[in-house]
C-alpha positions as CSV (number, residue, x, y, z in Angstrom):
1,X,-7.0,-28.3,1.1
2,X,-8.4,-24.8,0.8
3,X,-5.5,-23.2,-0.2
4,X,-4.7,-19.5,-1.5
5,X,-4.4,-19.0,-4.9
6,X,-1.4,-20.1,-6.4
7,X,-0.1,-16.9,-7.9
8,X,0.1,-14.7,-4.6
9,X,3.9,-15.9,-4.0
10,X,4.9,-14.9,-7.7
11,X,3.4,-11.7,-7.2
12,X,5.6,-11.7,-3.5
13,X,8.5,-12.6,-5.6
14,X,8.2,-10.4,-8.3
15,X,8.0,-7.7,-5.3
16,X,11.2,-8.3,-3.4
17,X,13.1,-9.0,-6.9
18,X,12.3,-5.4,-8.2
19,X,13.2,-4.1,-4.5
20,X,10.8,-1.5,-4.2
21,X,10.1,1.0,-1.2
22,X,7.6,-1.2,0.5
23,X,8.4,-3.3,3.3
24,X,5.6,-6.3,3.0
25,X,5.8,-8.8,6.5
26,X,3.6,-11.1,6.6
27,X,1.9,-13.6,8.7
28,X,-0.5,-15.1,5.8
29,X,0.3,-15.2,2.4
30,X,-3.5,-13.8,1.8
31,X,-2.7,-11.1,3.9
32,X,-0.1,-8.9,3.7
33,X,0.6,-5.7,5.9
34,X,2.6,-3.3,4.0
35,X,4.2,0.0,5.2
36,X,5.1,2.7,2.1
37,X,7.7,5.2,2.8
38,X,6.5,8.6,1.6
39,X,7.6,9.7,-1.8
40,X,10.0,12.2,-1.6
41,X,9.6,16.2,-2.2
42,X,5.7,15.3,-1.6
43,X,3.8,16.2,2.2
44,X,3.9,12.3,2.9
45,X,7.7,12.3,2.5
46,X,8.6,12.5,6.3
47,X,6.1,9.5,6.9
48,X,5.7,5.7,6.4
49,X,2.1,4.8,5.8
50,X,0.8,1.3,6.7
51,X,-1.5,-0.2,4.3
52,X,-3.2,-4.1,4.2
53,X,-4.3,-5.7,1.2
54,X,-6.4,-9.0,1.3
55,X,-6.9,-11.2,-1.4
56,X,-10.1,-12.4,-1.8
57,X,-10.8,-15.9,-3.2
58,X,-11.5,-14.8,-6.3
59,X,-8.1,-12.7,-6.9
60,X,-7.1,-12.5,-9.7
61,X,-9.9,-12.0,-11.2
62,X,-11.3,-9.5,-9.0
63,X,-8.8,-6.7,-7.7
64,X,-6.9,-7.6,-4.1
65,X,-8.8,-5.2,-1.2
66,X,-6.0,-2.8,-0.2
67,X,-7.0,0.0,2.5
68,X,-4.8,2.7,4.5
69,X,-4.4,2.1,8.3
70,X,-2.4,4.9,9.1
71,X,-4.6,7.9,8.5
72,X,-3.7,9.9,5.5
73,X,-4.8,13.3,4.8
74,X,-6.1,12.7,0.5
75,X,-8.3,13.4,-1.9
76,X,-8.4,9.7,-3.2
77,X,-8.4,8.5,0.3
78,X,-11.8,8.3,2.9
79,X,-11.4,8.7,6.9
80,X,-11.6,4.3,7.0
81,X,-8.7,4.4,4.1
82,X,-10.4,3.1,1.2
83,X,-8.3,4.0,-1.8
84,X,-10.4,5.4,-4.8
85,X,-7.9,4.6,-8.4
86,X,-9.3,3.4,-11.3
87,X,-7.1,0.6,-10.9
88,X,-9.2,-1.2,-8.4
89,X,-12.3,-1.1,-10.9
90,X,-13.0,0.0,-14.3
91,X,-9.2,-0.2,-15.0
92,X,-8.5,-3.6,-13.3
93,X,-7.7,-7.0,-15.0
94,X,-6.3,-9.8,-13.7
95,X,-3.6,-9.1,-15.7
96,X,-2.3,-6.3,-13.5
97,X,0.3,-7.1,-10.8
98,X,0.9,-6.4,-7.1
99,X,3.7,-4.1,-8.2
100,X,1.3,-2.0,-10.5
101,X,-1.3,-1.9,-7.5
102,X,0.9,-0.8,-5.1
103,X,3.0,1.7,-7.5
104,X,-0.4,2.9,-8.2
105,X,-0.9,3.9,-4.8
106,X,2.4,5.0,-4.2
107,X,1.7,7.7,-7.2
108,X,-1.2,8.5,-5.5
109,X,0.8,9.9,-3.1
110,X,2.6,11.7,-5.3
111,X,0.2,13.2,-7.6
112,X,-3.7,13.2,-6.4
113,X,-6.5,12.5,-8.6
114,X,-8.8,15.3,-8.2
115,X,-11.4,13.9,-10.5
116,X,-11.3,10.4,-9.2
117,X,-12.0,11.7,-5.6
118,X,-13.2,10.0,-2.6
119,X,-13.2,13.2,-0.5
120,X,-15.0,16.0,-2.3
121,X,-14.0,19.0,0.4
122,X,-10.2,17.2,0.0
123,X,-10.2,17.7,-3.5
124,X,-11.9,21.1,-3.8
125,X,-9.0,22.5,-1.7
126,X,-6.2,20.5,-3.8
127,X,-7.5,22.7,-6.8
128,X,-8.5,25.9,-5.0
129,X,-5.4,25.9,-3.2
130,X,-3.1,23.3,-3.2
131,X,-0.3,24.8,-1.0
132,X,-2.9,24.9,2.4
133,X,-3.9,21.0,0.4
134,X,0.2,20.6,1.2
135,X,0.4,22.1,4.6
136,X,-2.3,20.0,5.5
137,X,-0.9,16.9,4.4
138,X,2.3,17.5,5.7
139,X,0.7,18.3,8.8
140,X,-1.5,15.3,9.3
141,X,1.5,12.9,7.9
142,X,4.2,14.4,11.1
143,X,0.8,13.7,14.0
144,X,0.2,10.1,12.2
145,X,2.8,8.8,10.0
146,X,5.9,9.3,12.4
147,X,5.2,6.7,14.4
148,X,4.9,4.3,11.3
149,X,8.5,5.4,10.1
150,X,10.2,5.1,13.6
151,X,8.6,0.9,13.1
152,X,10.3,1.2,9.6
153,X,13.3,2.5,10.9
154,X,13.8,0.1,13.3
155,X,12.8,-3.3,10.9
156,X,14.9,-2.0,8.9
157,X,17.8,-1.9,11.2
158,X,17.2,-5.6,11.9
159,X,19.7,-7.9,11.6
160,X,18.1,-9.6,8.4
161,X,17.6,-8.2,5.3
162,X,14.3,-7.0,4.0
163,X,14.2,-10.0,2.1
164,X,14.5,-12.6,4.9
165,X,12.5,-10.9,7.1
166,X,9.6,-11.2,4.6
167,X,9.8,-15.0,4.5
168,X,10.5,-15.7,8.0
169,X,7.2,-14.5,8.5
170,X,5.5,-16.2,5.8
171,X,3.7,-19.5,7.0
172,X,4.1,-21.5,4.4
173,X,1.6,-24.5,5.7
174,X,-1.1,-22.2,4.0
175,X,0.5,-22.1,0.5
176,X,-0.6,-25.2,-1.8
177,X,2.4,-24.7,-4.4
178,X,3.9,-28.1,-4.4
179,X,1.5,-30.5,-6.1
């Protein structure tokens, strides 16, 4: 049985026990769709951003593939939502978790990376002039991130918990924990 590797459900463990701001459902355990509420006192903060991260065959060892759907106005961010941290190369080991990716990201939001830039205009006006950087942002986040939080807003109104709703949607005929 080709199966996915063993340590993608600790890693989903691990997630939901530290309860963080990302709600992760899933219809493959190699697969996960993930909307991130916007940081607070940031231009995303008004938004919820949905992300996907695959995991390769390979993963650990070689960093999951995480991209932004919803478009995202960013520095560290390209137009197809490719994320540029040094986490996801010269910094990665297979050592770091899915918590660390994502809070990685997540910090992203908070604080750009000017120097590790995927968007050389993006992160010229970030240091030039980071209040029109911020009115941007905010801008772009209320045209394409509302619609991401009214989803958020209504899973999170559902009947079950966060928690539950993750592993109803989990389909466990993939996972090969159980020798």
């Amino acid at each position: 049985m080709t199966g996915i590797p063993r340590n993608i459900l600790p890693q989903t463990i691990i997630l939901l026990l530290y309860c963080l701001k990302h709600l992760i459902p899933v219809s493959h355990s190699a697969f996960w769709k993930i909307l991130m509420q916007g940081p607070p006192d940031t231009p995303y903060e008004n938004g919820a951003f949905e992300l996907y991260c695959q995991f390769g065959a390979e993963y650990p060892v070689k960093p999951p593939l995480v991209r932004f759907v919803t478009p995202v106005y960013h520095c560290n961010v390209n137009s197809v939502g490719r994320i540029c941290h040094n986490l996801f190369d010269r910094n990665y080991s297979a050592h770091i978790t899915m918590k660390e990716v994502l809070d990685a990201v997540y910090g992203l939001l908070i604080v750009p990376e000017p120097e590790d830039l995927l968007d050389s205009v993006l992160a010229e006006e970030f240091l030039s002039s980071s209040k029109i950087y911020e009115q941007e942002a905010k801008s772009h986040s209320e045209q394409y991130a509302c619609n991401s939080m009214y989803y958020m807003e209504e899973v999170n109104a559902h009947i079950f918990p966060p928690f539950l709703y993750f592993f109803l949607y989990i389909d466990f005929t993939y996972l090969d924990v159980f020798p």
